[in-house]
Structures are given as C-alpha cells and as structure tokens.
MIKOLFI-151448 format. One record per residue (C-alpha): residue number from 1; x, y, z. Coordinates in nm, 3 decimals. Example, Ala and Ser with C-alpha at 12.3 -4.5 7.8 and 13.67 -1.06 7.14 Angstrom:
BEGIN
[1,[1.230,-0.450,0.780]]
[2,[1.367,-0.106,0.714]]
//
This chain:
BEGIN
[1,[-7.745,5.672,9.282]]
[2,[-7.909,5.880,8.966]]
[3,[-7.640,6.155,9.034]]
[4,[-7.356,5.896,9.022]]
[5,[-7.494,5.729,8.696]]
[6,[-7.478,6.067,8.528]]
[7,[-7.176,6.165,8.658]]
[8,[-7.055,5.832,8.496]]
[9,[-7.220,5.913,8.150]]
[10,[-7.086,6.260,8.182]]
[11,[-6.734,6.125,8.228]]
[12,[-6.780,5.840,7.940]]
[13,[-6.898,6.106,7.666]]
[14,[-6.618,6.322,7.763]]
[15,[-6.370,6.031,7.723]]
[16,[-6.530,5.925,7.368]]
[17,[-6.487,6.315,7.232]]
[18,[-6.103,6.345,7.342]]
[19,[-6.075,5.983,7.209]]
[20,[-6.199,6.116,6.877]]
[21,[-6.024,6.425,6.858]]
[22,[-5.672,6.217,6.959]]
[23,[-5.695,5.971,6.661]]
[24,[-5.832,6.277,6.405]]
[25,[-5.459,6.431,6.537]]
[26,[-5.270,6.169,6.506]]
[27,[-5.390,6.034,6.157]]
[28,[-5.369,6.378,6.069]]
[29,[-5.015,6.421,6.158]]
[30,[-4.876,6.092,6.211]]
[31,[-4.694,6.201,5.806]]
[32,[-4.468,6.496,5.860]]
[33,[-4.379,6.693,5.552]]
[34,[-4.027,6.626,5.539]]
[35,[-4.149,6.279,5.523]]
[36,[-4.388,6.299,5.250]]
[37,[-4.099,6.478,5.046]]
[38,[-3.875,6.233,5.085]]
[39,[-4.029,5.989,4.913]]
[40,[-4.225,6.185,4.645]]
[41,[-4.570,6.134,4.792]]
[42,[-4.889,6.368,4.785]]
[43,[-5.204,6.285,4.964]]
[44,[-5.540,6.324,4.857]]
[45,[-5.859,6.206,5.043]]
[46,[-5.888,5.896,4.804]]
[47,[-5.539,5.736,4.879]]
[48,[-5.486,5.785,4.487]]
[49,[-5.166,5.958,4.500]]
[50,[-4.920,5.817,4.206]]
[51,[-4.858,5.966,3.960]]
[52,[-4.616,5.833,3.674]]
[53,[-4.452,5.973,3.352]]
[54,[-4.339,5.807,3.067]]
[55,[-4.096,6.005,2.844]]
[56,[-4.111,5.993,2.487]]
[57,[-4.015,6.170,2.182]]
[58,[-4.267,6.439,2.196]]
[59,[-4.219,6.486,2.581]]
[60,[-4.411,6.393,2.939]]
[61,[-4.751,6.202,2.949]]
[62,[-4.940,6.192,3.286]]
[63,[-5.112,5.860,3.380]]
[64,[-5.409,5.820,3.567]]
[65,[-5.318,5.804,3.954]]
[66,[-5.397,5.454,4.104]]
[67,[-5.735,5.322,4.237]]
[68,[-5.834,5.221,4.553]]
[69,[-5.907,4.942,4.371]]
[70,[-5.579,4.865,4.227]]
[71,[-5.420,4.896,4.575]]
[72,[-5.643,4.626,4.694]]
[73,[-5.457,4.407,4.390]]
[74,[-5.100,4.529,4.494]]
[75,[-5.178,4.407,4.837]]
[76,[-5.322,4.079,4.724]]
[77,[-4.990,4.061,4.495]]
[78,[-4.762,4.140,4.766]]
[79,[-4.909,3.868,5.048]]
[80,[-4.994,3.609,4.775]]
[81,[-4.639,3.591,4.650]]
[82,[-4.451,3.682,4.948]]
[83,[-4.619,3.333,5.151]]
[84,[-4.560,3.123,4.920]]
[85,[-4.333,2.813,5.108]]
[86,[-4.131,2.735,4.784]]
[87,[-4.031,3.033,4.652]]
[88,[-4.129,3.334,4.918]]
[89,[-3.805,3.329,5.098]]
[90,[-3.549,3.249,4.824]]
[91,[-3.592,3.485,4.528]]
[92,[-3.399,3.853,4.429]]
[93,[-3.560,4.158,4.441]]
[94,[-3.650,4.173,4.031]]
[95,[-3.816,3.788,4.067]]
[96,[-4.009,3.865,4.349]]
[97,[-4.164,4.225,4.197]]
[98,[-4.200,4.055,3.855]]
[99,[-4.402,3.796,4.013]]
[100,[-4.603,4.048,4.212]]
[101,[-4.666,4.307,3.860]]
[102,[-4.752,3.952,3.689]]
[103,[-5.026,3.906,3.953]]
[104,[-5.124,4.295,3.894]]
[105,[-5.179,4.262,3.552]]
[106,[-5.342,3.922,3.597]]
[107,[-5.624,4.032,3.816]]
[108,[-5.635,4.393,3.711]]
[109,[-5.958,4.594,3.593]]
[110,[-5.846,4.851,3.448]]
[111,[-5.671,4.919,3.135]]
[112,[-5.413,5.140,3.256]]
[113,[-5.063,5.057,3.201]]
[114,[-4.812,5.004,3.522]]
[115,[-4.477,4.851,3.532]]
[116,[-4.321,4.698,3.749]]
[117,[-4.133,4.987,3.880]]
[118,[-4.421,5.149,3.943]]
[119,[-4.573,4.879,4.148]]
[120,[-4.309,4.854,4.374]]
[121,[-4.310,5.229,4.437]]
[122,[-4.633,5.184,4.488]]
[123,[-4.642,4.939,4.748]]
[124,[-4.335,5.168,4.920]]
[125,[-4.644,5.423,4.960]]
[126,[-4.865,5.162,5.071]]
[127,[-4.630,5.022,5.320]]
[128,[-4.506,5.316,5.453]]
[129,[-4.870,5.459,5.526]]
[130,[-5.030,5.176,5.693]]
[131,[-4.718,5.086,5.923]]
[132,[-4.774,5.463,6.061]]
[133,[-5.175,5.394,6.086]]
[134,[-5.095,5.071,6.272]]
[135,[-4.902,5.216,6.493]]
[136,[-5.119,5.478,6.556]]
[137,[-5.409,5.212,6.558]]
[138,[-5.267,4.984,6.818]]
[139,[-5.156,5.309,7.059]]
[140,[-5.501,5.399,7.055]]
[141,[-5.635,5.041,7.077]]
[142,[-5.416,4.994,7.365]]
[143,[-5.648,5.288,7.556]]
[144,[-5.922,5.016,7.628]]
[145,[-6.179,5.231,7.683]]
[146,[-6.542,5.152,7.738]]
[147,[-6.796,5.207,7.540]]
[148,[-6.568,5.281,7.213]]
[149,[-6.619,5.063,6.886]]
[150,[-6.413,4.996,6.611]]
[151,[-6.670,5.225,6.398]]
[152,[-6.580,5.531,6.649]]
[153,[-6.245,5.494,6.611]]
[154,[-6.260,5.509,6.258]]
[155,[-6.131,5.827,6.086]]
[156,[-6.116,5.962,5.691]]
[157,[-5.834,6.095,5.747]]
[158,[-5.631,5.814,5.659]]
[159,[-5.683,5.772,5.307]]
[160,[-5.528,5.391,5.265]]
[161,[-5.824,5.193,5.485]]
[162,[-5.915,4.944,5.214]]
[163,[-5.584,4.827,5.197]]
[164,[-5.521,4.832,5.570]]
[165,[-5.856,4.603,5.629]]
[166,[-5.653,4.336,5.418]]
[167,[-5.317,4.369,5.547]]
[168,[-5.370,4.424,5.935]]
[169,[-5.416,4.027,6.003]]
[170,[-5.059,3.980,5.920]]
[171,[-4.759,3.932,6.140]]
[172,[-4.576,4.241,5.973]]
[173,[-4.845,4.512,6.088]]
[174,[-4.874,4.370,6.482]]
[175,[-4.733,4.533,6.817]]
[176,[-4.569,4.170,6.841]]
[177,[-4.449,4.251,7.168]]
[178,[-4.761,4.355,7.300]]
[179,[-4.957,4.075,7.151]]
[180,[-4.730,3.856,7.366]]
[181,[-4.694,4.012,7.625]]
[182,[-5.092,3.970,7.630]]
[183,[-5.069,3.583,7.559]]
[184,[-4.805,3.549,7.891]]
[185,[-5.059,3.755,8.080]]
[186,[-5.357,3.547,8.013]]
[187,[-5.157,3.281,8.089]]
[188,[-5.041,3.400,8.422]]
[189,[-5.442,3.460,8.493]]
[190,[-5.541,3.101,8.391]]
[191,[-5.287,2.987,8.655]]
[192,[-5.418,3.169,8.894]]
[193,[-5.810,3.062,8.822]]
[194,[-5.954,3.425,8.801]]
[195,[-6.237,3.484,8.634]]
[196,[-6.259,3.548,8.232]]
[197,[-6.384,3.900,8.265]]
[198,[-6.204,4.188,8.423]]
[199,[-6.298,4.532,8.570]]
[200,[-6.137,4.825,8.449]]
[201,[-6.209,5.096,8.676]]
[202,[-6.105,5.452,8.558]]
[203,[-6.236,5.753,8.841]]
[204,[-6.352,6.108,8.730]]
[205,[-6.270,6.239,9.086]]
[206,[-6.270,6.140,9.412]]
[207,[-6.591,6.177,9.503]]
[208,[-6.745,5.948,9.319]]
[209,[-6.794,5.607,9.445]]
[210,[-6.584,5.294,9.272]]
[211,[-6.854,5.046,9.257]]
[212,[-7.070,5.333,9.046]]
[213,[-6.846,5.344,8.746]]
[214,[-6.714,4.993,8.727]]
[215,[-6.727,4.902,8.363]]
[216,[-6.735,4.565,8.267]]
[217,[-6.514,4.468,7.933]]
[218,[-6.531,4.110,7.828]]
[219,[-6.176,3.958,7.786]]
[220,[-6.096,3.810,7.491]]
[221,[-5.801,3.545,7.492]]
[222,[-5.599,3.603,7.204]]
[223,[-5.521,3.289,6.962]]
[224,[-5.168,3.286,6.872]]
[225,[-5.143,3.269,6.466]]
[226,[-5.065,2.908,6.331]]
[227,[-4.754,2.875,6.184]]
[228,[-4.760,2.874,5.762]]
[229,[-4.602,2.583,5.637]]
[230,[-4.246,2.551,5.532]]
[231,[-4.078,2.552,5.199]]
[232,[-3.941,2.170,5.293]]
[233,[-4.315,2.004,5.375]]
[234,[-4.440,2.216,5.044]]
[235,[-4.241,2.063,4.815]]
[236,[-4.258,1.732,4.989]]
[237,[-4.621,1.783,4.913]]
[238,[-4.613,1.889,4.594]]
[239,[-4.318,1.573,4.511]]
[240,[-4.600,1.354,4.649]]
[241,[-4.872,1.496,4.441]]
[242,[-5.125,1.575,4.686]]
[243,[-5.385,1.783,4.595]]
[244,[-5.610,1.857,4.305]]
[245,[-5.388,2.163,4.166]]
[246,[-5.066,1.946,4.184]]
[247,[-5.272,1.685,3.997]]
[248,[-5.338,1.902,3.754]]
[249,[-5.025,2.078,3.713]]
[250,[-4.876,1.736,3.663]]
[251,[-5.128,1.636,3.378]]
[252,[-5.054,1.985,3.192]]
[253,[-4.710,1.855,3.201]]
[254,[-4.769,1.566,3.084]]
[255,[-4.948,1.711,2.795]]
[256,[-4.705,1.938,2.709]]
[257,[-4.397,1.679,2.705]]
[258,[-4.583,1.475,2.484]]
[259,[-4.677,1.724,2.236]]
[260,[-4.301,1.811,2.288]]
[261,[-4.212,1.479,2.189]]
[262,[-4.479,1.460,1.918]]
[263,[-4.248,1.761,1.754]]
[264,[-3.925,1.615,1.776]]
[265,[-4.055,1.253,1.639]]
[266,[-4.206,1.436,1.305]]
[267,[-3.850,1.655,1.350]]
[268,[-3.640,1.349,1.326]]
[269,[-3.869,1.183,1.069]]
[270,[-3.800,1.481,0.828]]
[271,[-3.458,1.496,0.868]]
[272,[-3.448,1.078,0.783]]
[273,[-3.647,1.180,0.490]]
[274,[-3.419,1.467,0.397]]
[275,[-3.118,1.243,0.451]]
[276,[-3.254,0.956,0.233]]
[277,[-3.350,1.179,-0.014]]
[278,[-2.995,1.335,-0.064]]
[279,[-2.849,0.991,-0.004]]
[280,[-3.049,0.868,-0.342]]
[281,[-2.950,1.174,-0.505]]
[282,[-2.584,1.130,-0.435]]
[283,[-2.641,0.751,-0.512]]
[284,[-2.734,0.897,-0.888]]
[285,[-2.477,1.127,-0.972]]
[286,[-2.197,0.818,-0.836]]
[287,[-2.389,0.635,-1.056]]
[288,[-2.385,0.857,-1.369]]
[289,[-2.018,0.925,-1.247]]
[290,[-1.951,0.513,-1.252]]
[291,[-2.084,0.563,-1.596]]
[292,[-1.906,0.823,-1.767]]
[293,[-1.602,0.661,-1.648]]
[294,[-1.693,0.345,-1.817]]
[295,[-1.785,0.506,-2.130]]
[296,[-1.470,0.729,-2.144]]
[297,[-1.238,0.405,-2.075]]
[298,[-1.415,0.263,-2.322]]
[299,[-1.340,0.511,-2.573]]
[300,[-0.972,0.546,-2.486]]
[301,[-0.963,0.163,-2.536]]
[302,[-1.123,0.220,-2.923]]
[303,[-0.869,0.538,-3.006]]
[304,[-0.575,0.308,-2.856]]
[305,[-0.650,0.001,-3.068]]
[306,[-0.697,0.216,-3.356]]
[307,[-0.348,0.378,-3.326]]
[308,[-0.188,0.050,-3.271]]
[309,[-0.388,-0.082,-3.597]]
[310,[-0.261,0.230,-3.773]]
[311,[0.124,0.205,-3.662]]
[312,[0.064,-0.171,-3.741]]
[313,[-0.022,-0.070,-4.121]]
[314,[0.286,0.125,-4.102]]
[315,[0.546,-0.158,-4.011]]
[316,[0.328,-0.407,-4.299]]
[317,[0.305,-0.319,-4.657]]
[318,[0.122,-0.521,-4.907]]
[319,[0.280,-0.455,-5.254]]
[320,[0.083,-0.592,-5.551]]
[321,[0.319,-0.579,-5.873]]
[322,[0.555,-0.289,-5.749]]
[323,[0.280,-0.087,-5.558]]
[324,[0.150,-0.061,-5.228]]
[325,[-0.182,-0.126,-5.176]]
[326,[-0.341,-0.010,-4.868]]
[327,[-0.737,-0.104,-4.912]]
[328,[-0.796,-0.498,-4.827]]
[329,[-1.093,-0.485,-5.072]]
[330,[-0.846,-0.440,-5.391]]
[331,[-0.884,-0.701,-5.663]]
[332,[-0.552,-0.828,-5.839]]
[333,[-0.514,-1.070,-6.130]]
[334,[-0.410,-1.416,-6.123]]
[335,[-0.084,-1.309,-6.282]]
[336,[0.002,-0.988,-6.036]]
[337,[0.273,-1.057,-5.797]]
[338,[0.258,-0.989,-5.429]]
[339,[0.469,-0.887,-5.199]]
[340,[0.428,-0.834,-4.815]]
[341,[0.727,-0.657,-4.617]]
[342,[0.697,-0.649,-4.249]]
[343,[0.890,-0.483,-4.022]]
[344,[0.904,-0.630,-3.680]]
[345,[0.951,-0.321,-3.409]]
[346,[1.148,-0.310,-3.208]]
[347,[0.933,-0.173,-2.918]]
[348,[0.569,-0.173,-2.901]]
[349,[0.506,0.136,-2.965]]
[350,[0.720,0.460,-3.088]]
[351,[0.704,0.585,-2.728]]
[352,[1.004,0.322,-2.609]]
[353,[1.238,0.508,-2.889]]
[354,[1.171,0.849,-2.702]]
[355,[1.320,0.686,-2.422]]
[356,[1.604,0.488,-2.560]]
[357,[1.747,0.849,-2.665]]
[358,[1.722,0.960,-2.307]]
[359,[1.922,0.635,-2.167]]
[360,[2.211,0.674,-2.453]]
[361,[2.237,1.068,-2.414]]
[362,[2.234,1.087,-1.993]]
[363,[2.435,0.721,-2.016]]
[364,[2.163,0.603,-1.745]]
[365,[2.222,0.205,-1.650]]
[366,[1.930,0.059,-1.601]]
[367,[2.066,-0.303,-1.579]]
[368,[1.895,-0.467,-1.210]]
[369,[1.696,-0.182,-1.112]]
[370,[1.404,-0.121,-1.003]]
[371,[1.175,0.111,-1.230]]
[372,[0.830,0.289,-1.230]]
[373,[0.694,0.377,-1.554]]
[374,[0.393,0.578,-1.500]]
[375,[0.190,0.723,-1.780]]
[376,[0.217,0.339,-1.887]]
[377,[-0.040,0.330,-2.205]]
[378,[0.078,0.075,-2.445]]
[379,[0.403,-0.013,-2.271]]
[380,[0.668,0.167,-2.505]]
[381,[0.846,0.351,-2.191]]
[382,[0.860,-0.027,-2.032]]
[383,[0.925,-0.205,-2.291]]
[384,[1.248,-0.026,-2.341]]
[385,[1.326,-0.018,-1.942]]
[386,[1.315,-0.424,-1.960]]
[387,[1.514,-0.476,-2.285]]
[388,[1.793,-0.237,-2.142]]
[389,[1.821,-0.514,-1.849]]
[390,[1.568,-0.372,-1.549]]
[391,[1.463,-0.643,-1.319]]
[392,[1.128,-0.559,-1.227]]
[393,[0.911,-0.286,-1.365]]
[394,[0.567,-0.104,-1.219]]
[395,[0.345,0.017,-1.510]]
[396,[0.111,0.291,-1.312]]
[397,[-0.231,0.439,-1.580]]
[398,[-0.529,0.591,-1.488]]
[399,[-0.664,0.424,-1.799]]
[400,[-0.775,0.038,-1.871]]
[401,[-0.726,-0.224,-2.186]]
[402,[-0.452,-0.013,-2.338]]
[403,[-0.145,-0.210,-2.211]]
[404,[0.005,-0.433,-2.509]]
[405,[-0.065,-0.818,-2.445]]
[406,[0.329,-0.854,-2.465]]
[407,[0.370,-0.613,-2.142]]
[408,[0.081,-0.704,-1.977]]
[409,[0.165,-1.081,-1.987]]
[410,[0.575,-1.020,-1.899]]
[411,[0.676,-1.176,-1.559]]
[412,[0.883,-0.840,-1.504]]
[413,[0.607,-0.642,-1.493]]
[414,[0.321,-0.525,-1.237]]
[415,[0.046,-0.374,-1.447]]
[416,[-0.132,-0.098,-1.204]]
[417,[-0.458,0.041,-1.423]]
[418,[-0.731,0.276,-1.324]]
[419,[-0.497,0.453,-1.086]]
[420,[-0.437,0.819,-1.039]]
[421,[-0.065,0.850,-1.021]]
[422,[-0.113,1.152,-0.766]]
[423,[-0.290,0.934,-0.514]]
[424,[-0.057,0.696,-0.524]]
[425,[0.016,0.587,-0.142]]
[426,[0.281,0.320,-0.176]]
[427,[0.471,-0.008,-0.384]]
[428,[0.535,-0.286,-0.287]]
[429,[0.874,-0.175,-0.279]]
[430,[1.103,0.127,-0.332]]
[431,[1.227,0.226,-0.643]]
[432,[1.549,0.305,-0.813]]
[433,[1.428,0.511,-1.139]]
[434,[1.142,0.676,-1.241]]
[435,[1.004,0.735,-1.625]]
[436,[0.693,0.975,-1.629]]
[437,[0.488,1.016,-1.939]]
[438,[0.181,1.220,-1.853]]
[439,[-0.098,1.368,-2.057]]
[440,[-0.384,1.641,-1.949]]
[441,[-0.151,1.704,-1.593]]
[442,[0.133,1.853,-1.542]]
[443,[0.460,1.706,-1.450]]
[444,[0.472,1.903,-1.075]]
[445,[0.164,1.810,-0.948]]
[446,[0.227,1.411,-0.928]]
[447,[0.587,1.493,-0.789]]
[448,[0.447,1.452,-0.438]]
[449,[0.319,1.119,-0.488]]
[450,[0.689,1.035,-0.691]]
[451,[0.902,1.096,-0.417]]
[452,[0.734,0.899,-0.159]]
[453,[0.844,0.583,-0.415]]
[454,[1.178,0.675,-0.476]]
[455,[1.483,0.570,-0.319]]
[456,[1.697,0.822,-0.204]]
[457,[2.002,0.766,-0.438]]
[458,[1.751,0.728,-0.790]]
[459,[1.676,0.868,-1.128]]
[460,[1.426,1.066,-1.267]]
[461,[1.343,1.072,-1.660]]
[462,[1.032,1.263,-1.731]]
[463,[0.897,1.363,-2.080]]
[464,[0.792,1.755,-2.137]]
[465,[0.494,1.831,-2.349]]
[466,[0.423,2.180,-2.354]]
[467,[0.150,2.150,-2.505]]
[468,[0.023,2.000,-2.155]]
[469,[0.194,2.216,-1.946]]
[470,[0.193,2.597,-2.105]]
[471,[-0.107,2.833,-2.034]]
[472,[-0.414,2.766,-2.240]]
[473,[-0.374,3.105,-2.434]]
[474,[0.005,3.003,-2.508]]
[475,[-0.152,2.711,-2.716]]
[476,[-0.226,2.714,-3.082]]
[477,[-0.464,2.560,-3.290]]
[478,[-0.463,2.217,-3.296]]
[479,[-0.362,2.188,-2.937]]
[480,[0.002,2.289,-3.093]]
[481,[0.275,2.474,-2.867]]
[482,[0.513,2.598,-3.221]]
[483,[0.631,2.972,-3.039]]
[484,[1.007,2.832,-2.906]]
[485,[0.970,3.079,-2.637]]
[486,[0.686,2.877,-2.527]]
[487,[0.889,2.599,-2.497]]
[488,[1.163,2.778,-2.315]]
[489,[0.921,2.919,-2.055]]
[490,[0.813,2.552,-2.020]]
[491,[1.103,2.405,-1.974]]
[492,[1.284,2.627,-1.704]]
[493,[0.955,2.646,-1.498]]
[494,[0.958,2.211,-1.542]]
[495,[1.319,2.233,-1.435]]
[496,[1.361,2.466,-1.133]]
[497,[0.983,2.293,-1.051]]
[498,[1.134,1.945,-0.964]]
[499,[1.448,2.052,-0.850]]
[500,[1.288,2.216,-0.530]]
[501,[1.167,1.870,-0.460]]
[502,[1.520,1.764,-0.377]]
[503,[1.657,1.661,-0.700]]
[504,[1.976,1.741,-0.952]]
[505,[1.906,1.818,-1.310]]
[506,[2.150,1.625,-1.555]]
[507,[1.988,1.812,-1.837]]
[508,[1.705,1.780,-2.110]]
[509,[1.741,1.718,-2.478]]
[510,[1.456,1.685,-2.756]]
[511,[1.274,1.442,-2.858]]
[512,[1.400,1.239,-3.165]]
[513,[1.004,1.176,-3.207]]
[514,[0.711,1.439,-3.221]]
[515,[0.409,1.388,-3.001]]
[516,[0.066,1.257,-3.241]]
[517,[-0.033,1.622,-3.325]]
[518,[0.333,1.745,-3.397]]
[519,[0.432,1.924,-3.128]]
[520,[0.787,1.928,-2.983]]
[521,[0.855,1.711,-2.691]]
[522,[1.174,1.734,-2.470]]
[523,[1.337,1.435,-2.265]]
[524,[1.475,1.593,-1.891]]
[525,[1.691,1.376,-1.627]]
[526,[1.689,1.454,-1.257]]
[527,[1.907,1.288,-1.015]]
[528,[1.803,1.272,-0.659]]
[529,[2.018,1.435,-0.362]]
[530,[1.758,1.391,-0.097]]
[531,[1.850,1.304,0.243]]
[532,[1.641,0.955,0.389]]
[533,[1.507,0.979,0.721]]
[534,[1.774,0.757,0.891]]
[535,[2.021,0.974,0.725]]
[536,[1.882,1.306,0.900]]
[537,[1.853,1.152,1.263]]
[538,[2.233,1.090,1.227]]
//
C-alpha cells in the first residue's frame, strides 16, 4: 500500500512540473513575431508597451508608455460603455471610442495625455493579448488535473494579468462551446441521478492498482450567466423614472430648463425694452417732424399773404393831390384832394397771365374739359383754366392756406392741399389737360404720378424754371439762372425728358412774366400719343 501511495505522489509531482513547463511554453510563445510586427507591438515584462509620438514643429516627442494601471481604466471603459442597453449596440465606431477616452480621462490618475486614437490602439493590444492567454488558459484548464491550483498555473510571462482578472468573466473571453457543452453534460448526469462528485482516474502504468490513485475532484455545476437587460426594458425604465439616478437626472433637467427659461424671459424682456425705447424715440422725431411741418406751412401761409398784400398795393393807389401815397400813416389837409384808382385783376394772381399766353400761342381749347392744375398756390393757373370755359378743375399743393378764397370757394373746383404731387395714386376721375407749376422739384420726377391721371388723348402745359431745374453750380446769385446756355441745356433735357413718357411736344415759348427773383421762365406744350390699355390688347 506505502509503495502504491508513492508511486502515486511520484506520478502527481511529475504531472504538476510538465504542467508548469507547458503553460511557461505556451505563454511564452502563444505571440509569434510576425504577429507582434504586424501590429506594432513590443513586450516588456510590465505589459507597458505603447508608445506614442506627437509631431510638432521642432520634431518627435516620446510619451510615457501606459500603466498597468491605466489598462485597468481602458478595460473598465471598454465593458462600462459597451453594456450599456440604450446605447451599447447602436452607436459608430468614433461615438463609441469617444465615450470610452471620455471615461479614460474621467477616472484617470495620471497626468499623461492620450487620445482617443491611442486608446483604441490600445485596447487592440489589450484585446489581442488576452484572447491568446484565454485560449491558452482554458486549453490548459481543460487538463483537469489534480492537485493543480489556479496559483500554479499562474505564469509572469504574460504581462497583461491585471487586465485579464477583469475581463475573463465576460461572454467574449469564454470557450462558449465548451462551457455548454459542460451545462448539457451536467444535465445529462442529473437525469441519470449520479452522484455530484466524479472520479477521474489517470494510470502511471499498468502495474499499479486503480483504486490506489483514484483522485477525487469535486464537480462544480456551472451557472449559466443571466441575461443583461435589453435596450427596450432600459428605456422603459428610465421613461418610467425608476431609480434614484433617473430621479436625479430628471431634477438636473429640470433645473437646467428652468434656468433656460429664466434666460430667455430676461432675453425677451430686453428686447420689449429695446423696442419701446426706439418706439418713443421714433415717436419724437414724428413728432418734431409733425412740427416742422406745421411751422414751415405756417410760414409759407405769412410769405403768401404778404405777396398777395403787396400785388394788392399794386392794383390800388391812393393819390393825395396828384401824388401817390403809399404809407397809411400820412397826414393830409382838409383841403387836399384824394384820389383812389383800383384796378380790378383780372386773375388772382399774375401766375393765370403766364398761362393765358400758353392757351393763345398753342390755340389749346379748354372749353368742357377736365383739368389738373398742380403746383396750385394762389389759384392763378386755375383761375384762368375756369374763365377759358373748363368744367371741373383739381387744384393739387403740397402746401396749406395759400389758395385764394375766390378758388377755394368755386363749385368747379376740388382743392387737394398738403399733397405731394409725386404720390399721387388716383382722381376721382381722368383727366383731359394738365398745367404743372412746380417749385424746389423738377418737372420729370412727378411725370410718373401725371400720367397715371391723364387720359390718353390729353394736354400737357408745364412751366420751366431753370432756376429749379439746372445744376446747383449753373445757378447764380440770387438763385438767378441769366447764362442763356443754361436755359438751353434746360430746356432740351425738359423736352426730350417728357417726351420718353409717351408724349408730343407742340413747342415752348417764354414767359410774358418773370418768376419773383427775375429769372426767365418758359411755357412748353406736350400732347399725348400714348396707347390705353384696351387699345394695346386689340
């Protein structure tokens, strides 16, 4: 019996040294060198065996190879983002190793700096090296032989153990087939009701005895892994807010939206405030605006009282004893005679004679038309169209108050004040001749707005002042246009000007009256040769 048991512990020390010496050649080996070319690796006895280069202006700078410690993180990285239900199966390759170098740099130690590149390279090592120690691992694991612990088998040759202890629990680094293959076998022995321990006999020779070196190995029955859970029943759990992290996440949301909502209330308050206060400002100006106009209509009211006082003194003269006398303040004697001679005019002001020598010297008939006298100040230009026999006449100003009582209060006539003749939409009705008398614009810019009034078979008489139509360094002092080639220039641009809005010139004489300054005026007439609308769809 002694000389069996030694026999036995001969044979089991013999087993545990080739045992030993197998796994020392296969860790040793189980990298070829073509391999470890291949993908850029060299081994030390650490595992540490990175190395990475960043390029800059002054050339190559080595970092630090990585620590055993920093492989433990990688790991961690790798399995903590690679299970998680949501997003573990449905990311691309630069999400899922951004997440994993954000969990690196999280949890890291040291102050070395990796990128992401590098981390996934890294893990290529790290991968690669323990799926050849597994494998090597399980073959040897698969021996079963007595007496052998995990400690024996253990073997510094393999420099990546620390991050093989946390990755060989998972699914990736198991024989799978030979795990199940172990679960249907333990099944198939529970069915038959054997025993949980087995005997594993293994013979030196044939002479010694079976029962002597049965060994005795307790049976564990493997536990199959339970399932993680799925991406579906996470987010169903994290939709129903279970748990203290979801909780929590869901209160730092709510946080953040209303600070979020705190910034656009004080945004929109500023920009009410920023509106309101441009809204006063623009308030002011109309106001100033409203203003000025009143105070400018005002004056032009005063200047055109005053010249209608003035040209009233002209048609009265008061003549005390052969003289005129011009001051009301001058004292006479009881015995001085006095006469008064007043001429009644004929229009009601000297503008309607400007026009009267238009109408004899184009022979225009204004008897039952329709007319538009715009520029209509005092009313001369109208006053003339309704004594020469026009039924109804539209007096367009952008001033107010200057219109004579006599034309303002004529049943013929449609005063139109305060009104821009070049924003002029419509009339009440078309017209069949047109009188234009402008001052401070010239005569082509309202010509637009004039032929939108016009019929198509009408008249045009418009009165040139150069003065208000010549460049600014053309004009003399005084606001007086005296160089004739001035007045020629005028003239043809006037001309050719109004004839490219459809119209005939009939010709243009002078003025028999100067304008209030002196300057020469000249009388044009246009007759239109448009084509109406209806006309052109014929």
């Amino acid at each position: 019996m002694k000389a069996g048991s030694c026999r036995v512990a001969r044979w089991i020390d013999e087993e545990l040294w080739r045992c030993k010496e197998e796994m020392q050649v296969s860790c040793r080996t189980f990298f070829s060198m073509e391999e470890m070319v291949s993908i850029g690796l060299t081994q030390d006895t650490q595992g540490q065996d990175e190395v990475q280069a960043i390029k800059n202006t002054k050339g190559t700078k080595r970092i630090k190879n990585f620590h055993w410690k920093e492989d433990e993180i990688i790991c961690s990285g790798w399995l903590n983002v690679s299970k998680d239900p949501i997003v573990g199966a449905n990311q691309s390759r630069s999400s899922f190793w951004g997440r994993v170098h954000a969990f690196f740099e999280k949890h890291k130690k040291s102050t070395a700096v990796r990128t992401e590149s590098s981390i996934m390279h890294r893990w290529l090592t790290i991968q690669y090296q323990v799926n050849k120690f597994c494998a090597c691992y399980e073959a040897i694991l698969r021996r079963n032989q007595s007496g052998f612990t995990i400690e024996d088998k253990d073997n510094k040759s393999f420099g990546l153990l620390h991050c093989y202890t946390i990755l060989k629990g998972e699914d990736k680094w198991k024989a799978k087939m030979i795990e199940l293959a172990e679960i249907e076998k333990e099944k198939q022995a529970n069915k038959k009701k054997q025993k949980p321990s087995s005997k594993v006999s293994r013979p030196r020779d044939d002479e010694v005895n079976s029962e002597d070196h049965v060994i005795q190995v307790d049976s564990e029955s493997p536990e199959p892994r339970k399932r993680s859970e799925g991406i579906k029943k996470a987010k169903e759990n994290l939709r129903r807010g279970g748990g203290e992290a979801c909780m929590e996440a869901l209160g730092k949301m709510m946080e953040e939206k209303k600070a979020l909502d705190m910034q656009k209330e004080k945004a929109k308050e500023e920009r009410f405030m920023a509106t309101l206060e441009l809204e006063k400002a623009t308030f002011e100006l109309e106001k100033k605006r409203v203003a000025t106009e009143e105070k400018k209509a005002e004056a032009e009211e005063k200047k055109a009282k005053a010249k209608l006082m003035k040209e009233k003194k002209k048609l009265c003269k008061v003549i005390v004893d052969g003289r005129v006398v011009n001051k009301a303040g001058t004292q006479v004697s009881d015995k001085s005679v006095i006469e008064i001679k007043a001429e009644i005019p004929k229009y009601v002001c000297r503008a309607g004679h400007k026009l009267e020598a238009a109408i004899k010297g184009f022979d225009i008939d204004c008897d039952g038309k329709i007319a538009l006298d715009s520029g209509l100040s005092t009313g001369g230009f109208t006053d003339c169209l309704l004594q020469h026999g026009a039924s109804h006449v539209y007096g367009v100003d952008v001033g107010y108050g200057q219109v004579a009582e006599k034309i303002r209060t004529h049943e013929r006539v449609s005063v139109i004040e305060r009104t821009n003749l070049r924003y002029l939409s419509q009339l009440p009705e078309l017209v069949d001749l047109v009188t234009l008398d402008l001052s401070f614009i010239s005569i082509l810019l309202v010509m637009p707005a004039v032929i939108k009034v016009m019929k198509t078979d009408s008249t045009l008489i418009t009165l040139i002042k150069p003065q208000f139509e010549a460049r600014r360094s053309k004009v003399g002092g005084g606001g007086i246009v005296r160089d004739p080639l001035v007045h020629k220039e005028v003239l043809d641009r006037i001309i050719s000007g109004v004839e490219e809005f459809g119209f005939c010139n009939k010709g243009w004489i002078e003025s028999p009256i100067k304008g209030a300054e002196g300057n020469k005026e000249f009388l044009a007439c246009f007759h239109s040769i448009r084509v109406s609308e209806s006309q052109q769809e014929r």
